[in-house]
Backbone atoms as SQL, in Angstrom:
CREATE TABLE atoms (id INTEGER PRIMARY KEY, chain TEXT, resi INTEGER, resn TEXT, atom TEXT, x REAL, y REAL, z REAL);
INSERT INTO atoms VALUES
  (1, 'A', 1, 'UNK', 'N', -19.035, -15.737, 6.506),
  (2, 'A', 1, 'UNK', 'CA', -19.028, -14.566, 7.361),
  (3, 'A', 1, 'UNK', 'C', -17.768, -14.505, 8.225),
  (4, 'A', 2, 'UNK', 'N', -17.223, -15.724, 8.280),
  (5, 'A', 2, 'UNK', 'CA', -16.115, -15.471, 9.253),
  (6, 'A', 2, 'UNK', 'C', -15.180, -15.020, 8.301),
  (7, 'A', 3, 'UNK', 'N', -14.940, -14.907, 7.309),
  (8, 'A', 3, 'UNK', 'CA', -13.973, -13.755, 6.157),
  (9, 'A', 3, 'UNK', 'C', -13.867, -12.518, 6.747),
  (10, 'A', 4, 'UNK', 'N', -14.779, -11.886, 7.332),
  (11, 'A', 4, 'UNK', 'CA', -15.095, -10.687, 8.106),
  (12, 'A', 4, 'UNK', 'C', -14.142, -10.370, 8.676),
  (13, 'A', 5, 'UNK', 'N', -13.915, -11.438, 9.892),
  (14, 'A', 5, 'UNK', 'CA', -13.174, -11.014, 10.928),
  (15, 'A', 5, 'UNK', 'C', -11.716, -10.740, 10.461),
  (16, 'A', 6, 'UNK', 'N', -11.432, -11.337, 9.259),
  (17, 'A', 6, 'UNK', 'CA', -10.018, -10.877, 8.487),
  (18, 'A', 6, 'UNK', 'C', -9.883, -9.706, 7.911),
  (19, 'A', 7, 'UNK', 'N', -10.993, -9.361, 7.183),
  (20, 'A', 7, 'UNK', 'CA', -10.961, -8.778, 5.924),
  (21, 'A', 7, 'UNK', 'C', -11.223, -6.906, 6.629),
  (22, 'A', 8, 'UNK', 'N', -12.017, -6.671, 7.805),
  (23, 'A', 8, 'UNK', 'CA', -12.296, -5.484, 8.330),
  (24, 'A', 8, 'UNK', 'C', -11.164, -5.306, 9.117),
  (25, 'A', 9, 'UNK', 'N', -10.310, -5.206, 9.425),
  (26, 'A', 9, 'UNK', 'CA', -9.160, -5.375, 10.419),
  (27, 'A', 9, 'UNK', 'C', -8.414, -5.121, 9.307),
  (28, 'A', 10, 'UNK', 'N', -8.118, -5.576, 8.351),
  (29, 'A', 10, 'UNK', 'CA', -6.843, -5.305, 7.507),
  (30, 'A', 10, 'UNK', 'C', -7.381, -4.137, 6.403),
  (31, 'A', 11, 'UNK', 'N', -8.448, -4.092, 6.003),
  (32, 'A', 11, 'UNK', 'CA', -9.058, -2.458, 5.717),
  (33, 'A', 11, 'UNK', 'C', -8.861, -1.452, 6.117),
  (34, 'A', 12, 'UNK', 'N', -8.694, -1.855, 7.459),
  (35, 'A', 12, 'UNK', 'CA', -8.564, 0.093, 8.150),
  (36, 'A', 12, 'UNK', 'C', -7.203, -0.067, 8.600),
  (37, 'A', 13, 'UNK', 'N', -6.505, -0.861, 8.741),
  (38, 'A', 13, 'UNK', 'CA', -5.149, -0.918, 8.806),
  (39, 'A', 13, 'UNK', 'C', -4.497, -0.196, 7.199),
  (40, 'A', 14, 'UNK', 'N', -5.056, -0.812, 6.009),
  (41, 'A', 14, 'UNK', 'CA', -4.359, -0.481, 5.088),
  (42, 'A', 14, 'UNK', 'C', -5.201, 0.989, 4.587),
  (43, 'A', 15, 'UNK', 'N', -6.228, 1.465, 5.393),
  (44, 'A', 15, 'UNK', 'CA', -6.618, 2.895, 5.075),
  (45, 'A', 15, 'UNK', 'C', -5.894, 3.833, 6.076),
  (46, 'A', 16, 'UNK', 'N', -5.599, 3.068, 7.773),
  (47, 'A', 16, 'UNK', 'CA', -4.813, 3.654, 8.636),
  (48, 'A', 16, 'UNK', 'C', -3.626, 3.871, 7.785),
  (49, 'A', 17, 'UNK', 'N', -3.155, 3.535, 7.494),
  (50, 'A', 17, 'UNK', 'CA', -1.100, 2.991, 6.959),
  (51, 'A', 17, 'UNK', 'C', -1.154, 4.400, 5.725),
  (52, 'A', 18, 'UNK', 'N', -2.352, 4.472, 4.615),
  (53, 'A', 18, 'UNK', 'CA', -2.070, 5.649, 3.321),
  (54, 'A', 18, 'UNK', 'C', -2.302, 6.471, 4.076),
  (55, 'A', 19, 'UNK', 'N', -3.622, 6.807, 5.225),
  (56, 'A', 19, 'UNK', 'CA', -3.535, 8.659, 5.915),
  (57, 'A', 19, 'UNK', 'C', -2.348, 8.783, 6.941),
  (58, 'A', 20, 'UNK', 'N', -1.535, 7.463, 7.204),
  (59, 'A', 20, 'UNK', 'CA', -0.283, 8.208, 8.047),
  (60, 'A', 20, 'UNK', 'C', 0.738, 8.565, 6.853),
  (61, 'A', 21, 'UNK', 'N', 0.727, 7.604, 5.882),
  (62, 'A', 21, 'UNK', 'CA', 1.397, 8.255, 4.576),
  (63, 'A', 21, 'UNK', 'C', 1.011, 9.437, 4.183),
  (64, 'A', 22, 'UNK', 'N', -0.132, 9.867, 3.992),
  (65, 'A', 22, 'UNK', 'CA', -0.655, 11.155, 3.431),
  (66, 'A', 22, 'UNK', 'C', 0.132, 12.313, 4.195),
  (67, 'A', 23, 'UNK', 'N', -0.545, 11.562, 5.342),
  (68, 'A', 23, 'UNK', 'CA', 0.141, 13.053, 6.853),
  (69, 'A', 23, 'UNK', 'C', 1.561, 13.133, 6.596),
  (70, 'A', 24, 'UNK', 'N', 2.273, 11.850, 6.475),
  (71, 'A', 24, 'UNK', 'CA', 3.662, 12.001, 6.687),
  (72, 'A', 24, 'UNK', 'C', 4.294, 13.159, 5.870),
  (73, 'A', 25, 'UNK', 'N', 3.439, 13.171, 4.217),
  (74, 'A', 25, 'UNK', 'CA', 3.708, 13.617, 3.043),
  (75, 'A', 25, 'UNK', 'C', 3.827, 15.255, 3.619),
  (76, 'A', 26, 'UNK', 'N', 2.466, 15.509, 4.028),
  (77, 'A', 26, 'UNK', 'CA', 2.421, 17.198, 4.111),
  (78, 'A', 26, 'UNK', 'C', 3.294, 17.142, 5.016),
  (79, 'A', 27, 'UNK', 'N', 2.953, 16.462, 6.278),
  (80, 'A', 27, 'UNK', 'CA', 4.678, 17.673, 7.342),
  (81, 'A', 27, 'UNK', 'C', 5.858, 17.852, 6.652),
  (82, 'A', 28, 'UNK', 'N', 6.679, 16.764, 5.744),
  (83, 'A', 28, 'UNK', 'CA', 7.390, 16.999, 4.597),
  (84, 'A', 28, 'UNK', 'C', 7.801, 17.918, 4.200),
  (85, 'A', 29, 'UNK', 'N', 6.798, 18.240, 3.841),
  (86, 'A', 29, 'UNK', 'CA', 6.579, 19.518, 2.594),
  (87, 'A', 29, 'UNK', 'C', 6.653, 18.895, 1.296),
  (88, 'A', 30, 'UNK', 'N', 6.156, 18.206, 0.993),
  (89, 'A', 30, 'UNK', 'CA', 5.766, 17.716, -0.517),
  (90, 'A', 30, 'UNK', 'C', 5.264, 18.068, -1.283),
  (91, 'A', 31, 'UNK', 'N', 3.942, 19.502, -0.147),
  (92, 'A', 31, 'UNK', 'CA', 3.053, 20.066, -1.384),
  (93, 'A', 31, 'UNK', 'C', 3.490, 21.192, -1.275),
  (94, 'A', 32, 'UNK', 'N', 4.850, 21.907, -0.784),
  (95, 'A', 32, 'UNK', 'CA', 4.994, 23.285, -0.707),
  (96, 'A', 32, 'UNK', 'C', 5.043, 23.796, -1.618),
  (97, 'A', 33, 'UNK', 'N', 5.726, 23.715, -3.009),
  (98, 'A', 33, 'UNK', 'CA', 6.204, 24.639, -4.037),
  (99, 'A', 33, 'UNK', 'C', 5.062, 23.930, -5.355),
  (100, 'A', 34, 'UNK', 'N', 4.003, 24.051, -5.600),
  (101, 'A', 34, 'UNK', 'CA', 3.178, 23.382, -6.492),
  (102, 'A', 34, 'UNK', 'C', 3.637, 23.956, -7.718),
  (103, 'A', 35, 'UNK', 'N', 4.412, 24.860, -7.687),
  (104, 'A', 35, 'UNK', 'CA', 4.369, 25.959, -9.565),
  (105, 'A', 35, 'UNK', 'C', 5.745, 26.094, -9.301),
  (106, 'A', 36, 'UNK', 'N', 6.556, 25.233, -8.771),
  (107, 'A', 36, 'UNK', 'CA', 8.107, 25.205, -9.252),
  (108, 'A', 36, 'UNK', 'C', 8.242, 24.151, -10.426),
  (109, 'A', 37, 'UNK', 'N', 7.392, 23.092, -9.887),
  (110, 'A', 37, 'UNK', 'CA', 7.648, 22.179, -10.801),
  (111, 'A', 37, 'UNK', 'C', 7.493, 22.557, -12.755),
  (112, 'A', 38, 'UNK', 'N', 6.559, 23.596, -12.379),
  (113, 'A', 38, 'UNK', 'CA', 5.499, 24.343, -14.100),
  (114, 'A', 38, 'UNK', 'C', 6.590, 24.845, -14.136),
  (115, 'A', 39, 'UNK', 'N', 7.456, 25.660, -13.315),
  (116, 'A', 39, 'UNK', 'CA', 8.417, 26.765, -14.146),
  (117, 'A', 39, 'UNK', 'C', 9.102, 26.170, -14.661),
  (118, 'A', 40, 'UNK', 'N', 10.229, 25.500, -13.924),
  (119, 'A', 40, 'UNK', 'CA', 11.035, 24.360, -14.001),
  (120, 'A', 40, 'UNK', 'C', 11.438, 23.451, -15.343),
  (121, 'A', 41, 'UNK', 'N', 9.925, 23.391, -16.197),
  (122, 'A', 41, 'UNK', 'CA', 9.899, 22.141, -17.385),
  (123, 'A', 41, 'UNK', 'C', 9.897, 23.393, -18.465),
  (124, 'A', 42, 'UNK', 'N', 9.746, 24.394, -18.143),
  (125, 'A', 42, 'UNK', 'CA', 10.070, 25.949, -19.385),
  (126, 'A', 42, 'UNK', 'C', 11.405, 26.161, -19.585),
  (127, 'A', 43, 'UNK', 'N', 12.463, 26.201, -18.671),
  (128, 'A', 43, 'UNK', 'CA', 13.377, 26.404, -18.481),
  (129, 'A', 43, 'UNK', 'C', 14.341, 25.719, -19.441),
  (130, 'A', 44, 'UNK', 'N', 15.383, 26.287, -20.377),
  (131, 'A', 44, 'UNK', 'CA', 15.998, 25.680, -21.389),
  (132, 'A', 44, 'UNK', 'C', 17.789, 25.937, -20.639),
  (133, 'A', 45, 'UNK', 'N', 18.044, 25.147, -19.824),
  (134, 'A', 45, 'UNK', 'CA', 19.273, 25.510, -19.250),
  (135, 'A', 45, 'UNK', 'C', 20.116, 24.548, -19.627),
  (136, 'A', 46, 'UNK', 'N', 19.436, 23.256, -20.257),
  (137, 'A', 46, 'UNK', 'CA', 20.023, 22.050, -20.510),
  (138, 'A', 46, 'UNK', 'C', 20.780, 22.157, -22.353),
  (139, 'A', 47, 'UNK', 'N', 19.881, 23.233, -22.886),
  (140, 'A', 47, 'UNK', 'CA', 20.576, 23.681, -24.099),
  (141, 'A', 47, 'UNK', 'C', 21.592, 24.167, -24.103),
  (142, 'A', 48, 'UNK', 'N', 22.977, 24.112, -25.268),
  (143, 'A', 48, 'UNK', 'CA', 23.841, 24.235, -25.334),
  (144, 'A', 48, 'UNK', 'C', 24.262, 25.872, -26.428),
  (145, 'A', 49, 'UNK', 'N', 24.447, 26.793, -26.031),
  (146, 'A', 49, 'UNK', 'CA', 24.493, 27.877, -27.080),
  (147, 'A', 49, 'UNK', 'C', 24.943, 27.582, -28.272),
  (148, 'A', 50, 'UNK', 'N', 24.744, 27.657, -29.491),
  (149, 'A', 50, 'UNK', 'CA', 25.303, 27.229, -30.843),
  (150, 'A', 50, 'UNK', 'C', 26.388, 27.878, -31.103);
C-alpha cells in the first residue's frame, strides 16, 4: 500500500502535464483549419506539366 503514495501523485501529474498539453494545443490553433489539410493532399502542384 505504500506504492500508493508514489503512484497517485505521479498520475495526476502525468494527467495534469497532457490537459496543459491539450490546452496549450488549442490556444495554438492546432485545430483551426481541420479541411485544409483534405484539400491540400488533392492538390497536384508537385506534378510537372509533360
Amino acid at each position: 500500500m505504500n506504492v500508493l503514495i508514489y503512484l497517485v501523485p505521479m498520475a495526476l501529474a502525468l494527467g495534469l502535464t497532457g490537459l496543459a498539453a491539450f490546452m496549450w494545443s488549442l490556444r495554438s490553433g492546432q485545430y483551426d483549419d481541420m479541411d485544409g489539410a483534405a484539400v491540400r493532399m488533392l492538390s497536384d502542384d508537385d506534378l510537372a506539366p509533360p
